[in-house]
C-alpha positions as CSV (number, residue, x, y, z in Angstrom):
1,X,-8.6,178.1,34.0
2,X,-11.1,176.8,31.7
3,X,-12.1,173.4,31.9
4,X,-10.8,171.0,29.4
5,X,-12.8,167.6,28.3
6,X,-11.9,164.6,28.0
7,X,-11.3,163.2,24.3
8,X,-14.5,162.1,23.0
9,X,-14.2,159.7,19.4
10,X,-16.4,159.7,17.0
11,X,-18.1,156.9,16.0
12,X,-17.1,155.7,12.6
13,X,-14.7,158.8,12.1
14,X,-11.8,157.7,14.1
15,X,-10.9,161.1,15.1
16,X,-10.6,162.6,18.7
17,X,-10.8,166.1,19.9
18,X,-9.6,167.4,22.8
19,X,-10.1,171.2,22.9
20,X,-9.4,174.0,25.5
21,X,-13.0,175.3,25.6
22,X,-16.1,175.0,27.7
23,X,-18.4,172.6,25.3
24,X,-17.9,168.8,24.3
25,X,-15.3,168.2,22.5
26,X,-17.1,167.1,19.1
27,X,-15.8,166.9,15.9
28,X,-18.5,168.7,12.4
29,X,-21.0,166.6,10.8
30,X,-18.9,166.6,7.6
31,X,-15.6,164.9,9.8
32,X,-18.3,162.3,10.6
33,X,-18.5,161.4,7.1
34,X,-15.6,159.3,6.6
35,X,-16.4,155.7,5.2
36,X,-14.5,152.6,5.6
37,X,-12.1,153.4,8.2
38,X,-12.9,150.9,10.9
39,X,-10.5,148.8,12.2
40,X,-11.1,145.4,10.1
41,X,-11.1,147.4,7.2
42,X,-7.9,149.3,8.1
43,X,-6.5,146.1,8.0
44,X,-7.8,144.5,4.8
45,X,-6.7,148.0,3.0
46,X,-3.5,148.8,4.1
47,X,-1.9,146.1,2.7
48,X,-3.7,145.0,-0.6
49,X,-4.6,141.6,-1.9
50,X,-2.6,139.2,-3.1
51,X,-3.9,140.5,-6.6
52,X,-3.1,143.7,-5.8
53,X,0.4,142.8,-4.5
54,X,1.0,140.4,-7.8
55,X,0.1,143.2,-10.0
56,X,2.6,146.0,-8.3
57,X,5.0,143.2,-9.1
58,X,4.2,143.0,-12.3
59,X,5.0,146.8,-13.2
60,X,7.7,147.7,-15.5
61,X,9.9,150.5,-17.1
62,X,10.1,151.4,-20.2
63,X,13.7,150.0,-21.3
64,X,15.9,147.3,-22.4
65,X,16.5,144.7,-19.7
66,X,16.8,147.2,-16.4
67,X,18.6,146.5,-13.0
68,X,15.9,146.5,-10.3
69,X,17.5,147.6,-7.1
70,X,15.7,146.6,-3.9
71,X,16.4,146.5,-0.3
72,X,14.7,143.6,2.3
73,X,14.9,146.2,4.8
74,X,11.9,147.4,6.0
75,X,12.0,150.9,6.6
76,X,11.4,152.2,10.0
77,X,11.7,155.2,12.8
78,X,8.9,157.5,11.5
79,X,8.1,158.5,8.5
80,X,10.8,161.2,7.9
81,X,13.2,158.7,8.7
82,X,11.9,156.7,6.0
83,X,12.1,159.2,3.4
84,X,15.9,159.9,4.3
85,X,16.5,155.8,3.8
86,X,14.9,156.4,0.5
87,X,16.7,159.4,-0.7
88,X,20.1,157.1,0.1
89,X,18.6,154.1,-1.9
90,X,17.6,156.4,-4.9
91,X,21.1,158.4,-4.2
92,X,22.6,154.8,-5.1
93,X,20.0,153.7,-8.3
94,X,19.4,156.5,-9.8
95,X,21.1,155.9,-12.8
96,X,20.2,155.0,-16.8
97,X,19.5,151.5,-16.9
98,X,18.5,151.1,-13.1
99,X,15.2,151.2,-11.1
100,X,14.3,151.3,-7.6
101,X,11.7,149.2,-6.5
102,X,10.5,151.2,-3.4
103,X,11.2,150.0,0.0
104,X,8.4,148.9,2.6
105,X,7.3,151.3,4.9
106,X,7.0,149.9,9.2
107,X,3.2,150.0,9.9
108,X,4.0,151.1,13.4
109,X,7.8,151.7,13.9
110,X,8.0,152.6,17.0
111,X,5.7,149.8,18.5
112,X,8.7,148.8,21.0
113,X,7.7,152.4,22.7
114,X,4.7,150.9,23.8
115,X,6.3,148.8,26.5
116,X,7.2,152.1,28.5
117,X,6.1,151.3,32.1
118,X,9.4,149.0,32.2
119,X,11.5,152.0,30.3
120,X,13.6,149.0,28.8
121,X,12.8,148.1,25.1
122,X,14.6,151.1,23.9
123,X,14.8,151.4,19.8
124,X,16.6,153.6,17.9
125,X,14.5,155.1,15.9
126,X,16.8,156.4,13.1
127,X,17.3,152.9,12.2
128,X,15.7,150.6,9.9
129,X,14.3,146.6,11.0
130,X,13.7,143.8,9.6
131,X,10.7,143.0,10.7
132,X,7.7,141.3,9.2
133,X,4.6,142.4,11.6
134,X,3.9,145.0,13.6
135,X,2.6,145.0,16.7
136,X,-1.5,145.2,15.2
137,X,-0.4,141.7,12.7
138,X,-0.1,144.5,9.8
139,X,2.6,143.5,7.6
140,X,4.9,146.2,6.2
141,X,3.3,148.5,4.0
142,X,3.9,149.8,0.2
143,X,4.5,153.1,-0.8
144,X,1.7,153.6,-2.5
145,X,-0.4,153.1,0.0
146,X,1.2,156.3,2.1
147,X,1.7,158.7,-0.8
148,X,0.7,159.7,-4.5
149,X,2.2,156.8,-6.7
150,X,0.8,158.2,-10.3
151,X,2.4,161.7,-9.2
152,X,5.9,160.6,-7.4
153,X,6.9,158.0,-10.1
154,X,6.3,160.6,-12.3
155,X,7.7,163.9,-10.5
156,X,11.1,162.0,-9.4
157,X,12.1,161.6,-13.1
158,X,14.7,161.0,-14.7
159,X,15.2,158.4,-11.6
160,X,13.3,155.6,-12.4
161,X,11.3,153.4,-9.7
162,X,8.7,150.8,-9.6
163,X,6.4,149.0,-7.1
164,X,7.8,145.9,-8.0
165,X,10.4,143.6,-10.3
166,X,8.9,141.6,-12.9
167,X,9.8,137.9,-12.6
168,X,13.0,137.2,-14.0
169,X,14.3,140.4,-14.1
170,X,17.7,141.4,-13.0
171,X,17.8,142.3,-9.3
172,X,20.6,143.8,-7.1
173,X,20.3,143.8,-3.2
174,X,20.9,146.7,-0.7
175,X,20.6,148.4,2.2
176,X,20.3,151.7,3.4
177,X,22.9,153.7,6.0
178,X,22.2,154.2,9.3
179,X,20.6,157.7,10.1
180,X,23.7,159.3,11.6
181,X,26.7,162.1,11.4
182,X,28.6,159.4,9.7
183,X,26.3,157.2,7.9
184,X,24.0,160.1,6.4
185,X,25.2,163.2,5.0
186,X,26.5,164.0,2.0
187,X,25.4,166.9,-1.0
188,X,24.4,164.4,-3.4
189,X,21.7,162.7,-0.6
190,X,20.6,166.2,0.8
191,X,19.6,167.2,-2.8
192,X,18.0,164.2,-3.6
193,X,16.1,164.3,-0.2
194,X,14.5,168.0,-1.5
195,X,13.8,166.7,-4.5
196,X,11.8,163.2,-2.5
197,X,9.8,166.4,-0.5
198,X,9.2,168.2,-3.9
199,X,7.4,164.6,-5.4
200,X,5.1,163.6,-2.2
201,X,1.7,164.1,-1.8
202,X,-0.4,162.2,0.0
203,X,-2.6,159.1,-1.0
204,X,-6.0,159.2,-1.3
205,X,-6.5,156.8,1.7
206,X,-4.3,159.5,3.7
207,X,-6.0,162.5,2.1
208,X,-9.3,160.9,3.8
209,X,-7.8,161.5,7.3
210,X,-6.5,164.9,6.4
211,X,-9.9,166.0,5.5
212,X,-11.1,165.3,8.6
213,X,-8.7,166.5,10.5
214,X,-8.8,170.1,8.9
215,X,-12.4,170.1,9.4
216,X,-12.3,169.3,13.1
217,X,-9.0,172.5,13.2
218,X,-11.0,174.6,11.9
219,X,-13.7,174.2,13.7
220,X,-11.9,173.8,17.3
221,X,-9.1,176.5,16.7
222,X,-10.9,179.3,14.2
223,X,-10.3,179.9,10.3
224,X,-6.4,180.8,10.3
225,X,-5.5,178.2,13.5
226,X,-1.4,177.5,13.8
227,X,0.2,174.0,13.9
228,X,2.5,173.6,16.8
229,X,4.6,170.6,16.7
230,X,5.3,169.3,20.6
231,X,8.2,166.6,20.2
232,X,7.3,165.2,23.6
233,X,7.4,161.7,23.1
234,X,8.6,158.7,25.1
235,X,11.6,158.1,22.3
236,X,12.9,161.8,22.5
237,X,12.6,162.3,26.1
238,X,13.9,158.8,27.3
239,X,15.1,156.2,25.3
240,X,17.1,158.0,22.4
241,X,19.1,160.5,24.4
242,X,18.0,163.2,21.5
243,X,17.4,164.9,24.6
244,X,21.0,165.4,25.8
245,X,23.0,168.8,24.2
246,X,26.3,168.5,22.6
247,X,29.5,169.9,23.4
248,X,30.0,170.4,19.3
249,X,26.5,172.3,19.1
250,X,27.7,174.2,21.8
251,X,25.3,173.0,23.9
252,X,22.2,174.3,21.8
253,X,19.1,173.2,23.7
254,X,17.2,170.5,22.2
255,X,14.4,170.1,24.1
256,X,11.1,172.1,25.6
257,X,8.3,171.7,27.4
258,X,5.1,172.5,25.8
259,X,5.0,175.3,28.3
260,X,7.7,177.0,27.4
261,X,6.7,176.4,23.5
262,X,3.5,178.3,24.4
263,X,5.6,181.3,25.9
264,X,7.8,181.2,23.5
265,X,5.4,181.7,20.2
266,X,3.1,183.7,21.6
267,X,3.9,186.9,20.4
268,X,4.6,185.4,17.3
269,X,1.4,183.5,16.6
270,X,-0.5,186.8,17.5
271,X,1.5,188.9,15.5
272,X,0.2,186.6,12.7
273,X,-3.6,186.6,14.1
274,X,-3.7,182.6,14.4
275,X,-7.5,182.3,15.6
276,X,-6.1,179.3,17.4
277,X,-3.6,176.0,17.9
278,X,-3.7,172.8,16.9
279,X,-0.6,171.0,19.0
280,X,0.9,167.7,17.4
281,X,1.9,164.7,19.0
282,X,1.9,161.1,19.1
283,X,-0.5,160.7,21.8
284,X,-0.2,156.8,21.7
285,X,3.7,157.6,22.7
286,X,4.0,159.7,25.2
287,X,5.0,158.8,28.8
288,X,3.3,160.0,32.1
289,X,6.9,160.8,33.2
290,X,7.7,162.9,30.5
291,X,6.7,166.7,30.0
292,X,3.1,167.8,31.0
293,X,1.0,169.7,29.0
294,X,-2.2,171.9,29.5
295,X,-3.8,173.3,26.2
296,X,-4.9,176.8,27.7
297,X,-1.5,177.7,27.9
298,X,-1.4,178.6,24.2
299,X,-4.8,179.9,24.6
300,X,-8.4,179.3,24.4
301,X,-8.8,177.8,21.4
302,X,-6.7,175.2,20.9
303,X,-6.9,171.6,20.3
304,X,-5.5,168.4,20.2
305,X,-6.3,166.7,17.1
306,X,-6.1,162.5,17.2
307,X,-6.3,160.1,14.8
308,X,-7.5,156.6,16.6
309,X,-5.0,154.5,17.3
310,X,-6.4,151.5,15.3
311,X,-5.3,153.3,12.2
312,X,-1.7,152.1,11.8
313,X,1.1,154.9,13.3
314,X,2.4,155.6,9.6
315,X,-0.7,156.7,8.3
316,X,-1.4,159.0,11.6
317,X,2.1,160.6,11.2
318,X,1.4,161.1,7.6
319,X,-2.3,162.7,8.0
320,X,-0.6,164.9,11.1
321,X,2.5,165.9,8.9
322,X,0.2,167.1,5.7
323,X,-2.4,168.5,7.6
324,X,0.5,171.2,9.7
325,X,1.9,171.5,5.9
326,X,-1.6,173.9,5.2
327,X,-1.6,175.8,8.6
328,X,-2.7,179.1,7.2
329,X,-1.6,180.4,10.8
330,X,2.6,179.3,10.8
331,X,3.5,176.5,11.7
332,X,6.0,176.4,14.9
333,X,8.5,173.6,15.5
334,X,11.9,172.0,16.8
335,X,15.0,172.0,14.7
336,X,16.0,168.7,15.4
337,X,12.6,166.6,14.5
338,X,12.6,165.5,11.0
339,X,8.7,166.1,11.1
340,X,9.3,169.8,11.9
341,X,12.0,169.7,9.4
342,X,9.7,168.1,6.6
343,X,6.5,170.0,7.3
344,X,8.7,173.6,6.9
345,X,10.5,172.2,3.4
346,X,6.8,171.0,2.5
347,X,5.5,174.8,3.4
348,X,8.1,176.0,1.5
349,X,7.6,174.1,-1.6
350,X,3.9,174.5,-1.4
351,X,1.8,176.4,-4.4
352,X,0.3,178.2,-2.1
353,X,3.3,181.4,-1.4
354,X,1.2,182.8,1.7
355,X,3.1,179.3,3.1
356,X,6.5,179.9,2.1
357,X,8.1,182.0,4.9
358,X,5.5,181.3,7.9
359,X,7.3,178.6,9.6
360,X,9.4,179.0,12.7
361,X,11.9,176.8,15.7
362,X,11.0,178.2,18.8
363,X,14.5,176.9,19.7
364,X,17.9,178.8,18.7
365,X,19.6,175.5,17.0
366,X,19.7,178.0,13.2
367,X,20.9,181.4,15.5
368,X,23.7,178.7,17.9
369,X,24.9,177.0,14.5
370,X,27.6,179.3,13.7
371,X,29.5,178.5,16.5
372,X,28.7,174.7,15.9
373,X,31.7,172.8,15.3
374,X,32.5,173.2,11.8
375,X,32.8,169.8,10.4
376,X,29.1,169.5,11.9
377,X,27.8,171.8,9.8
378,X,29.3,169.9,6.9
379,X,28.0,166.6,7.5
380,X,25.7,166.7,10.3
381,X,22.0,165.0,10.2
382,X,20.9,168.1,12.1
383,X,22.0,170.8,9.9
384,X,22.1,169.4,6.6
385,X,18.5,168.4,6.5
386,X,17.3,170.5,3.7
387,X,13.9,171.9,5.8
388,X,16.9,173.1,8.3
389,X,17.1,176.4,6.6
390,X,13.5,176.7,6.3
391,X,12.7,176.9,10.3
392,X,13.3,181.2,11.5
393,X,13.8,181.5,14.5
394,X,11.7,183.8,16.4
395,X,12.3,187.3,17.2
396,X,14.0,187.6,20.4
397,X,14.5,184.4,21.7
398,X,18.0,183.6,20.5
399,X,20.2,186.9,21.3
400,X,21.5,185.4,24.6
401,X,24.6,183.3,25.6
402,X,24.9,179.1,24.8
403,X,22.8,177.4,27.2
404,X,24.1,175.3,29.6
405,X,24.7,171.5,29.7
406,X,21.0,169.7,29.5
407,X,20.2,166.5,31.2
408,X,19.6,163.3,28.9
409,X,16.3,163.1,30.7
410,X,14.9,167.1,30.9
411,X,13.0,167.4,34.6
412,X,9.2,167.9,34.1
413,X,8.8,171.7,34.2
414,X,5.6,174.5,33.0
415,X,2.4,173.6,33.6
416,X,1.7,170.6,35.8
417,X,-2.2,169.6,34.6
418,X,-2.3,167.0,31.9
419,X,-0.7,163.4,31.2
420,X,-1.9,160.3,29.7
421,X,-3.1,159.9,33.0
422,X,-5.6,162.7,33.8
423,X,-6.9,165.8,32.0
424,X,-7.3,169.1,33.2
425,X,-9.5,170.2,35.8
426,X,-10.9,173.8,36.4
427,X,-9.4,173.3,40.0
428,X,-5.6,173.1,39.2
């Protein structure tokens, strides 16, 4: 087994590299070159001045006397999670006469996570908080500061929405549902959720960390590398239960270790001749008692791309989700993780139509779901997520029986040679 090294940052580029190769783990000259992206400034720019703050305020919409509708609820659980809350809030406003003024975004949602040696701050995170600081002092952020303001005011029309209400305007309170069978689904969210996917593109703050990030892909995991999304955090494996299967899925599987992910798309990512693999996770959230992973089991080159973890979580899950949108070698993912979920919707709206069919669910959740329950399928936050549809499932892998009753917390299994503990070694 080839030795793997130990993440090595950059300085000034607050990117990490941990590759499956035999050299230093170093990220190109040109991923060297962002500016600006220490942590004091991360700080200062991710929330704006108070100008800047006034003047979002300030904005307006063409109209007579408009009903701003705005929620106190700062939107948390990951970014995907977000997006849903806003595709119930614009569900709700989007109507002549009304205006949504868009909804604060957690800086690090799932900060709670971080407590994990006790396992016992558990947070659902489907749900949106009130809170006013994260766990780095940032206060909640805008939405422009995540994604393309000038381009998603404008691509969500006719639904109008703002940054802020003028003083004096009319304003009505609200709150988004709870991210569940019974508080999500309906047609009329679904298709306004699509049509939240078609409008976002990322800011040019986030487009700074993309940039980098596809420079260091390419470079550690070749010219057409695949995006592999490894749902192996501390929230899916412990605390949320998403783990556990359901008797009305049939007990579909949920849950893989990133060996069997590797095993599993194989044949599939050669088939496409991916050079390489770039594997996504939240590095910052993952537990040493939850699933180990060894990057030479999807091959030699493959890498583990990190953003630093002074760069506030939301911006990190939004640099990770764009970046496995352009994946020229498919992009490979779980059924039930919104990011998988977005990034194959994103694919499949892209310009580029080499994208448009190259995403895959190495689980059988699509294949198992016509033997769901059927009022599932109706309502279900699983199934009616409108990237659901746009995961295949790989040839081969689904033609068996139901699987069998999983644990809430899956047993470690594959691979037993990394952790946020220790790295690879040539000797295991």
């Amino acid at each position: 087994m080839l030795a793997a090294h130990a993440a090595k940052w950059v300085d000034g580029s607050h990117l990490c590299v941990q590759a499956a190769d035999s050299s230093p783990a170093l990220v190109s000259a040109e991923a060297r070159q962002i500016t600006g992206l220490t942590s004091s400034p991360w700080k200062k720019s991710c929330v704006g001045s108070p100008e800047e703050t006034v003047a979002a305020a300030a904005e307006t919409v063409a109209g007579e006397s408009p009903t701003f509708w705005r929620t106190e609820v700062v939107l948390g659980g990951g970014l995907n999670n977000m997006l849903m809350n806003v595709a119930q809030l614009l569900r709700l406003s989007c109507k002549p006469g009304n205006v949504l003024v868009m909804p604060r975004l957690d800086a690090d949602p799932l900060r709670l996570l971080k407590k994990w040696d006790k396992l016992s701050t558990a947070t659902n995170g489907g749900e949106p908080t009130n809170g006013t600081l994260s766990a780095a002092g940032l206060p909640p952020l805008r939405f422009d500061l995540v994604f393309d303001w000038p381009r998603f005011q404008g691509q969500i029309r006719p639904c109008a929405v703002a940054l802020g209400a003028p003083s004096g305007a009319t304003v009505q309170y609200t709150e988004p549902a709870e991210l569940n069978n019974m508080g999500w689904s309906s047609g009329a969210v679904t298709s306004m959720l699509e049509r939240i996917y078609a409008a976002v593109q990322p800011s040019p703050l986030v487009q700074e960390l993309i940039q980098a990030l596809k420079l260091a892909a390419e470079q550690h995991a070749g010219p057409r590398w695949s995006a592999v999304h490894l749902p192996i955090e501390a929230d899916w494996w412990f605390f949320s239960g998403w783990c556990a299967s359901r008797s009305n899925e049939d007990h579909t599987r949920r849950c893989f270790t990133p060996a069997e992910v590797a095993s599993r798309t194989r044949s599939t990512r050669r088939s496409l001749h991916s050079t390489g693999a770039v594997v996504a996770f939240a590095f910052d959230k993952v537990h040493w008692r939850g699933p180990s992973l060894c990057l030479e089991t999807f091959g030699e080159a493959t890498a583990k791309l990190a953003l630093e973890a002074t760069v506030p979580y939301t911006f990190r899950n939004a640099a990770e989700l764009f970046l496995a949108v352009e994946a020229p070698g498919g992009f490979f993912g779980n059924s039930y993780s919104t990011q998988s979920k977005a990034i194959a919707l994103l694919r499949a709206l892209h310009r580029d139509t080499r994208l448009h069919n190259a995403s895959w669910a190495y689980d059988c959740a699509r294949a198992d779901s016509v033997r769901w329950f059927p009022p599932l399928l109706a309502r279900g936050i699983v199934a009616t997520h409108p990237g659901f549809a746009r995961l295949q499932s790989l040839p081969g892998i689904c033609d068996g029986p139901g699987a069998l009753p999983t644990r809430i917390e899956p047993a470690s299994q594959g691979v037993q040679c990394w952790s946020p503990r220790r790295m690879c070694t040539s000797a295991e």
